[in-house]
C-alpha positions as CSV (number, residue, x, y, z in Angstrom):
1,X,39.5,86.3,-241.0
2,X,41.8,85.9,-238.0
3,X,45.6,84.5,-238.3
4,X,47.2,82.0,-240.1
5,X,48.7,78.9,-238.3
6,X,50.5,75.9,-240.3
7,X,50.3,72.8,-239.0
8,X,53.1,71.6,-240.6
9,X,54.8,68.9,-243.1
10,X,53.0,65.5,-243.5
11,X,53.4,62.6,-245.6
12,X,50.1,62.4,-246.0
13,X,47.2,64.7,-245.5
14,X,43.2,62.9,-245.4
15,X,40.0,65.5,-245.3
16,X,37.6,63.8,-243.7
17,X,37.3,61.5,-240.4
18,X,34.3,59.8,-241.8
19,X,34.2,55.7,-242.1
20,X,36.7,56.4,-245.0
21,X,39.4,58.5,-243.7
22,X,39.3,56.7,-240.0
23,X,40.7,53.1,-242.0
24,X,42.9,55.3,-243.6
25,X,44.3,56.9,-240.8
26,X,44.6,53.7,-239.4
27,X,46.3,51.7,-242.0
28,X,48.6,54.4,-243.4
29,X,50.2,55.0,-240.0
30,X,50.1,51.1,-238.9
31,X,54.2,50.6,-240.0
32,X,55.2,54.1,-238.3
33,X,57.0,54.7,-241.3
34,X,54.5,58.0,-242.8
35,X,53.1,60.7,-241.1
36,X,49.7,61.7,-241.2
37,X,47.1,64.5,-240.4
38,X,43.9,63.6,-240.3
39,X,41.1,66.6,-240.8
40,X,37.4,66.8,-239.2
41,X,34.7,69.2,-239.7
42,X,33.4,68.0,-236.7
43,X,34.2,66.9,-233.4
44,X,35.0,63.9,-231.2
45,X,32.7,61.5,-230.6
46,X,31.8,62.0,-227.1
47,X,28.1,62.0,-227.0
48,X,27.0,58.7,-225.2
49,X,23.7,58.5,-227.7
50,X,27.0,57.9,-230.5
51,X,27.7,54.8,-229.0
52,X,24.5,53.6,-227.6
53,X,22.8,51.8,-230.7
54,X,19.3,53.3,-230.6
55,X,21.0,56.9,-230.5
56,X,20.5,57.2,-234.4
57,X,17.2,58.7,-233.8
58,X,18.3,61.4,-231.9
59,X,20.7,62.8,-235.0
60,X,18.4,63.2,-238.0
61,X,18.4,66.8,-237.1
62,X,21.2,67.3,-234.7
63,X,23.8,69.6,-235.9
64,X,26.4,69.1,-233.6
65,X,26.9,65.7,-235.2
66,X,25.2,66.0,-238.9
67,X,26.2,68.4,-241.7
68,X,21.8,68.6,-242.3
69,X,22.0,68.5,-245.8
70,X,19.0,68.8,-248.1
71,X,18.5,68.3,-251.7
72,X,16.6,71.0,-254.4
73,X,13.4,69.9,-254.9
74,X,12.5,66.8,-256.0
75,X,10.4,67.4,-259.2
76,X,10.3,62.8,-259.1
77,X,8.9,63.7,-255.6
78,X,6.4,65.7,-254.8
79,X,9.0,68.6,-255.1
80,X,10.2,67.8,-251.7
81,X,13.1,68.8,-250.1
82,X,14.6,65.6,-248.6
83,X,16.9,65.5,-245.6
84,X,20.3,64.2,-246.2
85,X,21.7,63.3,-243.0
86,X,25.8,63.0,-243.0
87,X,27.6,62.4,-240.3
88,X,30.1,65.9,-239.2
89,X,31.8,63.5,-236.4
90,X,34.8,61.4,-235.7
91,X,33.4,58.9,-237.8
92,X,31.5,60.4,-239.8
93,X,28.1,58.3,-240.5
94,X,29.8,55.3,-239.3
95,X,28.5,57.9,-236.1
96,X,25.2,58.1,-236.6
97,X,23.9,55.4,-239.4
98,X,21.7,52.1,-238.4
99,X,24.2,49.6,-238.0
100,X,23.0,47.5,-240.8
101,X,26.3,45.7,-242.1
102,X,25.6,44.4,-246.3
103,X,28.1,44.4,-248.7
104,X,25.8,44.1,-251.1
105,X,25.7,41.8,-254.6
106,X,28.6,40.1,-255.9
107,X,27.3,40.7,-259.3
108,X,28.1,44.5,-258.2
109,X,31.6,44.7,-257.9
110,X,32.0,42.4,-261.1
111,X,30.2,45.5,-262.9
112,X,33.0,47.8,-261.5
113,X,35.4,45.5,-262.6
114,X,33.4,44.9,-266.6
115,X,33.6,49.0,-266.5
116,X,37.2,48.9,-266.7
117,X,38.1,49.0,-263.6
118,X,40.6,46.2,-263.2
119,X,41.1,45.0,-259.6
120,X,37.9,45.4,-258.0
121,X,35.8,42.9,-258.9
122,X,33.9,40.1,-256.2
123,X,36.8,38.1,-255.5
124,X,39.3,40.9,-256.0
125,X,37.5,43.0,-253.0
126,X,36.4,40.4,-250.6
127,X,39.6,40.2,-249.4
128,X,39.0,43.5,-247.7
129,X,35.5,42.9,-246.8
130,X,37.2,40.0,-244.5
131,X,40.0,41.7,-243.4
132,X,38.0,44.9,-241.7
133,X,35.4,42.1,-240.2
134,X,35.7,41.0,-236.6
135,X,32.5,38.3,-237.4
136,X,30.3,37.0,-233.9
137,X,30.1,33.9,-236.2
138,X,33.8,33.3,-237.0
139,X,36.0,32.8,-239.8
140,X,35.3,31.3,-243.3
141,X,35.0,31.9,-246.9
142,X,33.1,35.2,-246.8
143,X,34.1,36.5,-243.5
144,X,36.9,37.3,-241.1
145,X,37.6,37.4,-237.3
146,X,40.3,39.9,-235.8
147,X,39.4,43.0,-237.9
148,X,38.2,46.2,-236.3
149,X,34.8,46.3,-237.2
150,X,32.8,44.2,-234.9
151,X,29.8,42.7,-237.3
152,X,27.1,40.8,-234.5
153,X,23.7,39.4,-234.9
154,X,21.1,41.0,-232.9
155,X,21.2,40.4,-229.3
156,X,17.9,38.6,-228.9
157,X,15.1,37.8,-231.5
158,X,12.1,40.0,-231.9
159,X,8.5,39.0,-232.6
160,X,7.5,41.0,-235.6
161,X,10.8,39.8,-237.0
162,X,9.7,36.2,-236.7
163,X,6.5,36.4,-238.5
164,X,8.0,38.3,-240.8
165,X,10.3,35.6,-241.7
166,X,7.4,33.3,-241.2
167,X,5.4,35.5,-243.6
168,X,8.4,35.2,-246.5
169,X,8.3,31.6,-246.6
170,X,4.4,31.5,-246.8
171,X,4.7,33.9,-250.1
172,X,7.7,31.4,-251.6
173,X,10.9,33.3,-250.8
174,X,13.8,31.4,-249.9
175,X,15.3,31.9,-245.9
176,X,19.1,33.5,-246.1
177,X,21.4,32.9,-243.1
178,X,23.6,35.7,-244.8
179,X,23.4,38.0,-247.3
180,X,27.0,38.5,-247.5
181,X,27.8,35.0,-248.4
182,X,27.8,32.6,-251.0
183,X,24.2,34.4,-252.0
184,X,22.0,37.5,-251.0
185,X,18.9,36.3,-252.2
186,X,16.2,35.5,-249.2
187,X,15.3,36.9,-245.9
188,X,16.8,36.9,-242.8
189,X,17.5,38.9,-239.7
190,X,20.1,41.4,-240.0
191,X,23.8,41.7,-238.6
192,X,24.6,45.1,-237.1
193,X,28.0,46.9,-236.4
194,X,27.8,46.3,-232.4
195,X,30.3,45.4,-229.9
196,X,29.1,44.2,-226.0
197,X,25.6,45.9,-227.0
198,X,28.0,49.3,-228.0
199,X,27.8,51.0,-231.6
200,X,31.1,49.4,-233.6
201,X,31.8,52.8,-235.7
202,X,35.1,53.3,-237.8
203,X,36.3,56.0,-235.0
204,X,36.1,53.1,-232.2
205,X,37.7,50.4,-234.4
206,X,40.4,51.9,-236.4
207,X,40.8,55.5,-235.2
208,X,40.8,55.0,-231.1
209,X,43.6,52.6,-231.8
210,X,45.5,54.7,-234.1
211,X,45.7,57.5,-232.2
212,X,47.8,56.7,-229.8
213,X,50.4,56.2,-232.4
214,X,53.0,59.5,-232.5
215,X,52.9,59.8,-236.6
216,X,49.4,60.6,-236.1
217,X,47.9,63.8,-236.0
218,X,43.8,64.5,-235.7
219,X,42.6,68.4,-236.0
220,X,38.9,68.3,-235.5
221,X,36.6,71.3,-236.0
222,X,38.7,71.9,-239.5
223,X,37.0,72.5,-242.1
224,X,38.6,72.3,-245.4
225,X,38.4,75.0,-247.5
226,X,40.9,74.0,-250.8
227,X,43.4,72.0,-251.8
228,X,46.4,73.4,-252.4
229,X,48.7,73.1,-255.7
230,X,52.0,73.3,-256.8
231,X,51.3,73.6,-260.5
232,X,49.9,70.0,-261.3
233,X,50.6,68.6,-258.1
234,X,48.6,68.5,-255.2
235,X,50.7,70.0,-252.0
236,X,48.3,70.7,-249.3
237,X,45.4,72.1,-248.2
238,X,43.7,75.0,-246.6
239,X,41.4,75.2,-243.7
240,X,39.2,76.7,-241.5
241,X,39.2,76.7,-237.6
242,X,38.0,78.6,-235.2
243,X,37.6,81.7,-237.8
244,X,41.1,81.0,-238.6
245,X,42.8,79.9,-241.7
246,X,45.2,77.2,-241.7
247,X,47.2,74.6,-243.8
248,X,49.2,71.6,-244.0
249,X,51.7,70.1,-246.3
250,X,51.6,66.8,-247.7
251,X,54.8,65.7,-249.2
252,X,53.6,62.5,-250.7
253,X,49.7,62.9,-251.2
254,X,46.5,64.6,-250.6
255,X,43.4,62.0,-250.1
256,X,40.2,63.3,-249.9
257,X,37.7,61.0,-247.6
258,X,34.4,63.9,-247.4
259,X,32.1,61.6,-248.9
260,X,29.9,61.8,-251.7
261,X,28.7,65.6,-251.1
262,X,31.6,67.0,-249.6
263,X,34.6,65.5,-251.7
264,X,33.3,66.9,-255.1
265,X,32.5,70.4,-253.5
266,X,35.9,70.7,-252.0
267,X,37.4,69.6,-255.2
268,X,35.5,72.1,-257.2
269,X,36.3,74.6,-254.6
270,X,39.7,73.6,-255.5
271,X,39.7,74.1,-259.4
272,X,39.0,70.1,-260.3
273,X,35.4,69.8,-262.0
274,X,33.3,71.1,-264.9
275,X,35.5,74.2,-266.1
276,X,32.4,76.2,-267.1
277,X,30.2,75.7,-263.6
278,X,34.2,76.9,-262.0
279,X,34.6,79.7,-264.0
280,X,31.2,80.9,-263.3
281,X,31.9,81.3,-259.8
282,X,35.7,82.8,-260.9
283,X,37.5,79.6,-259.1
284,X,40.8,78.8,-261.4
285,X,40.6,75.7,-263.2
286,X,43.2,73.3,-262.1
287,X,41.4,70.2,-264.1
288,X,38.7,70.7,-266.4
289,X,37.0,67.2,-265.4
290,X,33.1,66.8,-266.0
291,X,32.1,64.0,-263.9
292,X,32.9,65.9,-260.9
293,X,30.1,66.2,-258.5
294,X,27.9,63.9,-261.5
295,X,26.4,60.8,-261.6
296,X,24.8,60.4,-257.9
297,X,22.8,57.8,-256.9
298,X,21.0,56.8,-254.2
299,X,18.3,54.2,-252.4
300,X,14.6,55.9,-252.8
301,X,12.7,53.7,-250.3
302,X,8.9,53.5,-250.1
303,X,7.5,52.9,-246.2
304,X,4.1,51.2,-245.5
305,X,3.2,51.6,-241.2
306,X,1.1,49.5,-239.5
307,X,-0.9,49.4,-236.3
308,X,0.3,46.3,-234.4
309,X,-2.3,44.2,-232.2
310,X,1.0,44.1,-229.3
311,X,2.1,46.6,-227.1
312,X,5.6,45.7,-227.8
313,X,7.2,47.8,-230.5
314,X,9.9,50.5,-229.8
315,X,6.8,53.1,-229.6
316,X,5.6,51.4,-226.6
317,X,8.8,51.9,-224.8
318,X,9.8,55.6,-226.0
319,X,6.0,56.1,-225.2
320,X,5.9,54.9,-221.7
321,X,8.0,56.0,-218.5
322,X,8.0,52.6,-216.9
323,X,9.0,50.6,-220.1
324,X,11.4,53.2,-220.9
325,X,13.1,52.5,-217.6
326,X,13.0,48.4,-218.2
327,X,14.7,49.0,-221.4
328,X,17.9,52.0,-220.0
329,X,18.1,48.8,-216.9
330,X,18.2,46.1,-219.7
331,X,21.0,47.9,-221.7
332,X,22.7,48.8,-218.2
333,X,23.4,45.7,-217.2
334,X,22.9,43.0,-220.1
335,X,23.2,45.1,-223.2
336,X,19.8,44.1,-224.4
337,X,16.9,45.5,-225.2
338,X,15.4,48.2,-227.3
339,X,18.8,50.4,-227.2
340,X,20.6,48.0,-228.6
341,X,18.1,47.9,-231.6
342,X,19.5,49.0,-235.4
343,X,17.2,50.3,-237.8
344,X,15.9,47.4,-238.8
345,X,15.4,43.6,-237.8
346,X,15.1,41.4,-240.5
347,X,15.4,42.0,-244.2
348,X,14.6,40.6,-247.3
349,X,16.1,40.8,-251.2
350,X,14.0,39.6,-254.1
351,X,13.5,40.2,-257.5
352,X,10.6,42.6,-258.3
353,X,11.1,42.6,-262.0
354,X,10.5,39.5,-263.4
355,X,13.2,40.5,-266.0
356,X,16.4,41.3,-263.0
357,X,18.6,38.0,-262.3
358,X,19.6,39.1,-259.0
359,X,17.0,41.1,-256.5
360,X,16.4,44.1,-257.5
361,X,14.3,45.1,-253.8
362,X,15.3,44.7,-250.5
363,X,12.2,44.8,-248.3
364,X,12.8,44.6,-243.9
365,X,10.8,45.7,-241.0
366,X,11.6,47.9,-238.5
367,X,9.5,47.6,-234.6
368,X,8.9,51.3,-234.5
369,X,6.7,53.6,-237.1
370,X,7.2,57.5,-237.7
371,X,5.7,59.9,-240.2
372,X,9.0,59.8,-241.7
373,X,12.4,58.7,-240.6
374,X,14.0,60.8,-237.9
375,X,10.2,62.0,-236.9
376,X,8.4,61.6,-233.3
377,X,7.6,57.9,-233.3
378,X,3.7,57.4,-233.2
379,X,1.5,57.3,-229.9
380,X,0.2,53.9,-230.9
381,X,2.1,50.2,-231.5
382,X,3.1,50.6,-234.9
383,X,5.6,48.9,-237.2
384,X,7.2,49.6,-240.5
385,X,8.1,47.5,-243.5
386,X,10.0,49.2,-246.1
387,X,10.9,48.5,-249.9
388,X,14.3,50.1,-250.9
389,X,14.7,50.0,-254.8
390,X,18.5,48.4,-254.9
391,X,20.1,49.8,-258.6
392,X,18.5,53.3,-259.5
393,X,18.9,54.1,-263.2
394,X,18.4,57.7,-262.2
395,X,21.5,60.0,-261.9
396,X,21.6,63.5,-260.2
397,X,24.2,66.0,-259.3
398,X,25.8,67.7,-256.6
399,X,27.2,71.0,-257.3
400,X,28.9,74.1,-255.8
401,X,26.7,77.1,-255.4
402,X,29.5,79.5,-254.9
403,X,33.0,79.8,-253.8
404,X,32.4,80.3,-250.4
405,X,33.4,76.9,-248.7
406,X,30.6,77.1,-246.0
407,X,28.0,77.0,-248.6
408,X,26.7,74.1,-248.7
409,X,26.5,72.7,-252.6
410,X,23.2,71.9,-254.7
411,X,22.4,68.3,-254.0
412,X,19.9,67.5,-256.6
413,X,19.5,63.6,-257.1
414,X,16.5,63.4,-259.7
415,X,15.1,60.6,-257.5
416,X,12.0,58.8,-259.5
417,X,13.4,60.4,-262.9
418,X,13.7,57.3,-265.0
419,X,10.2,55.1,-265.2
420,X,11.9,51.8,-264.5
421,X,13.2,53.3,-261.1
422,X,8.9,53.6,-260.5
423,X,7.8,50.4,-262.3
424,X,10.5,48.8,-260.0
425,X,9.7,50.4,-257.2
426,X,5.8,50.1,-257.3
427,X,6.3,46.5,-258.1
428,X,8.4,46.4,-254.2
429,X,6.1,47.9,-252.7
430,X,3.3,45.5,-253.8
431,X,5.6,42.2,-252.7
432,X,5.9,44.3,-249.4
433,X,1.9,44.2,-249.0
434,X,1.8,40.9,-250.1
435,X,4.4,40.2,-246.9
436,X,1.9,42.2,-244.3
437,X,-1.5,40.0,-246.1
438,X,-0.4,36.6,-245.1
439,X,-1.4,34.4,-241.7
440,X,1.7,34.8,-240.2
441,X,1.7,38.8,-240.1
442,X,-2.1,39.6,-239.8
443,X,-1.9,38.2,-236.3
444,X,-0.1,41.0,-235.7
445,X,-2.1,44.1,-238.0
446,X,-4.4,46.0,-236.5
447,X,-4.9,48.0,-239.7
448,X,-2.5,49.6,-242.4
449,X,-2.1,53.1,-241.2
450,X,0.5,54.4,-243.8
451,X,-0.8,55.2,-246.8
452,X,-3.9,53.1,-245.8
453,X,-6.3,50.8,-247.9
454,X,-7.8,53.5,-249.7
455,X,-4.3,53.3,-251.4
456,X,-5.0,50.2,-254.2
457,X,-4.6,51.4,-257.6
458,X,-1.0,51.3,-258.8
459,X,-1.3,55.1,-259.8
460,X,-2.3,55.8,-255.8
461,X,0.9,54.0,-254.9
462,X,3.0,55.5,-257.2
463,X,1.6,58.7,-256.3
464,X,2.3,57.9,-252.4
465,X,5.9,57.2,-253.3
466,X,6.5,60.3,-255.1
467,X,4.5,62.5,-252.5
468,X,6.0,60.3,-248.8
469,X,8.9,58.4,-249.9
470,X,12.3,58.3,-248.5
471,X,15.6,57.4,-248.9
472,X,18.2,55.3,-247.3
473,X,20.9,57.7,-246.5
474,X,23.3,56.0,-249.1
475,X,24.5,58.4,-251.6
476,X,27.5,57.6,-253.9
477,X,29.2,58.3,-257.4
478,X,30.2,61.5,-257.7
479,X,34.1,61.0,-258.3
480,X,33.2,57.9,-260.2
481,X,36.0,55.2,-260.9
482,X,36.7,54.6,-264.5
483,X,38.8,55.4,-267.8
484,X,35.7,57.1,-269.2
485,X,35.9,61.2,-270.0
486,X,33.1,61.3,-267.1
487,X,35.4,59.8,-264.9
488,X,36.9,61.2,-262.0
489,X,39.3,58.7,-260.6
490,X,41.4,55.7,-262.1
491,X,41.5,52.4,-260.4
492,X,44.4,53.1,-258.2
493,X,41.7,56.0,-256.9
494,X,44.3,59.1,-258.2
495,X,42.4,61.5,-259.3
496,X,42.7,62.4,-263.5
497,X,45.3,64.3,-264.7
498,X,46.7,65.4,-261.0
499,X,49.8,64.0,-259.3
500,X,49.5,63.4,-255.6
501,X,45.7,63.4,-255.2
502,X,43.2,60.7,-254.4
503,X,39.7,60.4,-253.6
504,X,39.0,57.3,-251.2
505,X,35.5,57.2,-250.1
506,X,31.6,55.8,-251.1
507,X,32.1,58.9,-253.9
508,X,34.2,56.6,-256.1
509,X,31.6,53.8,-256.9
510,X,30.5,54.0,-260.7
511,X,27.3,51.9,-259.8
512,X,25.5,52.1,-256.4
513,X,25.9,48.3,-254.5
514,X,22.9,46.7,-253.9
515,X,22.2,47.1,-250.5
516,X,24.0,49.2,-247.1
517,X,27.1,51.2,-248.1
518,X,29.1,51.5,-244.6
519,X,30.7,48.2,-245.3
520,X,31.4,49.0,-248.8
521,X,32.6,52.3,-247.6
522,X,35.1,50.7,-245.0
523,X,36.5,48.0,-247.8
524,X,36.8,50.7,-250.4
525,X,39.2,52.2,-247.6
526,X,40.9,49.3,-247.1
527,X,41.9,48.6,-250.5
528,X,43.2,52.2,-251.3
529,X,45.0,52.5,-248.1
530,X,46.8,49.2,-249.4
531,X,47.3,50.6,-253.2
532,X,48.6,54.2,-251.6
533,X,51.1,52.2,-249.3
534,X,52.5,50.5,-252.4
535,X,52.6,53.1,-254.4
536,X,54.7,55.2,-251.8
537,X,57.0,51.8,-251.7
538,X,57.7,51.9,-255.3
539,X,58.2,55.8,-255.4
């Protein structure tokens, strides 16, 4: 195993530089007051395809910059294994995700807050949600300016994204300047995390700052193996680096930040989770608490392609030296152009289910089409439109295998399990086509490529979305907030029945938002970086 080295006596100790544990980093050494080490898996930042927008395609499978998850098989999905891209990077997926900034439903946070979880409903959390915002439109009511996370609209309109706007208001929806204001039903185009035409991540707005602060302290290529206890109390943690063991003492608190795979496998590594599954693997229970590594949930998305009558969608420029060329000049020396692009353009949310009182679907439309996200884009023009299904009722798990720390854990999310996830879903899909059959978008259709016309029954389209469907990269819940004995977490984010442990991260949520989770993700930060500095006041 090599030697032993201790990094030494912290206030503070956070596992995990993702979106989560870069605020924190930030915020808790902001007064100069605490010292903090902040842990990485991964490494710096450095590659220039981090920062330049379009770079998310080249890190679906890189594993310099992505822990290349993938779940059991799906028996919902055609009993696929499907890719779950996390970001092992300064900044974790704030790294490597598709810019797309939505906070998601008001109507969301109020369901945290009606779970008995005091503190965190709408108007108690968009507080935080301003603060973190530097906004390209300004101030107001929902947003903020000043904040480290640069939110801009997209640098210049597309075509595809016009008509598909054009093609909302021909079937009756409503148009949305903002989703993440007064309401998020309608379509619209998208914001994205950019800054000058550069990827706005969590590491470049709240970490690069912080870390020229002396009571700061960033070990990357660390990979935490345990927490470390004194009885009851958490007192440090364990890592591994370079085929050495290390570890570090926190003197007020431990806060886990690994996400919603890694946090509950390092606290079940640790001896917090289900007592049997621990004792299985001969790990000492420290907490016998169920919901660890339960109730995960994330965005199964259904993708219909289509060949486009214009040679102007990102698989004309990847597909062609010369227009390849116009668009690296165009991002040289405007910050324009295709490498500027997120993952998608515009973006719709409606109501599928005639039954939901808030949409229950967000549809959007990307300019590029692929076999499946992450893929070699197609040789011909192609475009996507996609239907996300916003408020799964189906739960899954993620689970330790063993107690070897480099293992990675069972990620089993049940996706399609529960038949109003598919009645939903199907119903999406069929607004989606609905979208693609009007005047303003068949100018543009060459054909439906992806799963084709031969598709038209809703049992073929149900059966495509089982056998080819995706997901949006957004898992949460498994250290769920609540007072509940499947709880992992209270509202102050300490974890049950342990002194000097919290989890801070997209883990916590009891409910999946209804929509993109980075910006959730970075408030959730905010606002227990804010509860931990009080409580260190007061104690």
């Amino acid at each position: 195993m090599g030697t032993h080295t201790l990094s030494g006596s912290f206030d503070f100790v956070v596992i995990g530089a993702g979106a989560a544990g870069c605020v924190l980093a930030n915020r808790l050494t902001a007064s100069g007051r605490h010292s903090v080490l902040l842990l990485e898996a991964g490494g710096a930042d450095s590659s220039p395809w981090i920062h330049i927008p379009l770079g998310y395609g080249k890190h679906f499978t890189n594993p310099r910059v992505n822990w290349l998850y993938a779940s059991e098989p799906q028996a919902g999905a055609g009993n696929r294994r499907i890719g779950q891209p996390r970001g092992k990077v300064l900044g974790g997926s704030s790294s490597i995700n598709g810019l797309l900034y939505i906070r998601g439903q008001r109507e969301d946070y109020d369901r945290w807050r009606d779970l008995g979880n005091a503190g965190w409903g709408y108007a108690d959390v968009l507080p935080y949600f301003r603060k973190s915002e530097d906004q390209q439109r300004g101030a107001g009511e929902y947003h903020g300016v000043g904040g480290p996370l640069s939110v801009s609209d997209p640098p210049e309109p597309h075509p595809l994204a016009d008509a598909y706007l054009a093609a909302a208001e021909e079937c009756g929806y409503r148009r949305n300047p903002d989703f993440n204001g007064a309401t998020q039903e309608g379509f619209g185009y998208n914001q994205w995390t950019l800054r000058n035409g550069f990827r706005s991540s969590a590491a470049t707005g709240y970490l690069r700052p912080a870390r020229r602060r002396g009571n700061l302290t960033v070990i990357t290529r660390a990979h935490a193996t345990r927490i470390l206890f004194s009885d009851k109390r958490a007192s440090g943690v364990e890592y591994l680096r370079g085929g050495n063991l290390g570890s570090a003492t926190a003197r007020r608190e431990v806060i886990v930040a690994g996400g919603s795979f890694n946090s509950p496998q390092l606290l079940q590594l640790s001896g917090i989770g289900p007592a049997s599954l621990l004792q299985g693997f001969g790990i000492r229970v420290v907490a016998d608490l169920r919901g660890v590594g339960m109730n995960l949930q994330d965005h199964y998305t259904g993708r219909l392609v289509y060949e486009c009558t214009e040679a102007f969608t990102l698989n004309d420029v990847v597909g062609s030296f010369a227009k390849g060329l116009a668009a690296a000049l165009q991002f040289a020396f405007f910050r324009k152009g295709p490498l500027t692009m997120g993952a998608s353009y515009a973006t719709g949310f409606i109501r599928a289910d005639p039954a939901s009182t808030t949409p229950d679907i967000q549809t959007s439309i990307s300019p590029f089409s692929a076999d499946k996200a992450g893929d070699k884009l197609h040789s011909f023009s192609g475009f996507s439109l996609a239907a996300r299904l916003l408020r799964p009722e189906s739960r899954g798990s993620v689970l330790i295998r063993s107690a070897d720390p480099l293992q990675a854990p069972a990620i089993q999310p049940n996706y399609l399990s529960v038949e109003k996830d598919c009645a939903v879903l199907l119903a999406g899909m069929k607004a989606t086509r609905r979208l693609a059959d009007t005047s303003a978008m068949r100018r543009y259709i060459v054909r439906e490529h992806d799963p084709g016309t031969v598709c038209a029954s809703d049992a073929d389209l149900l059966d495509f979305l089982r056998l080819r469907g995706g997901i949006a990269y957004h898992p949460v819940g498994t250290c769920k907030m609540g007072s509940d004995a499947s709880a992992v977490v209270d509202d102050r984010l300490r974890v049950r029945g342990i002194e000097g442990l919290r989890v801070v991260d997209a883990s916590i949520m009891p409910t999946l938002v209804s929509g993109n989770t980075h910006a959730p993700a970075i408030m959730i930060a905010e606002k227990g970086a804010e509860m931990i500095l009080e409580d260190a006041a007061a104690g």
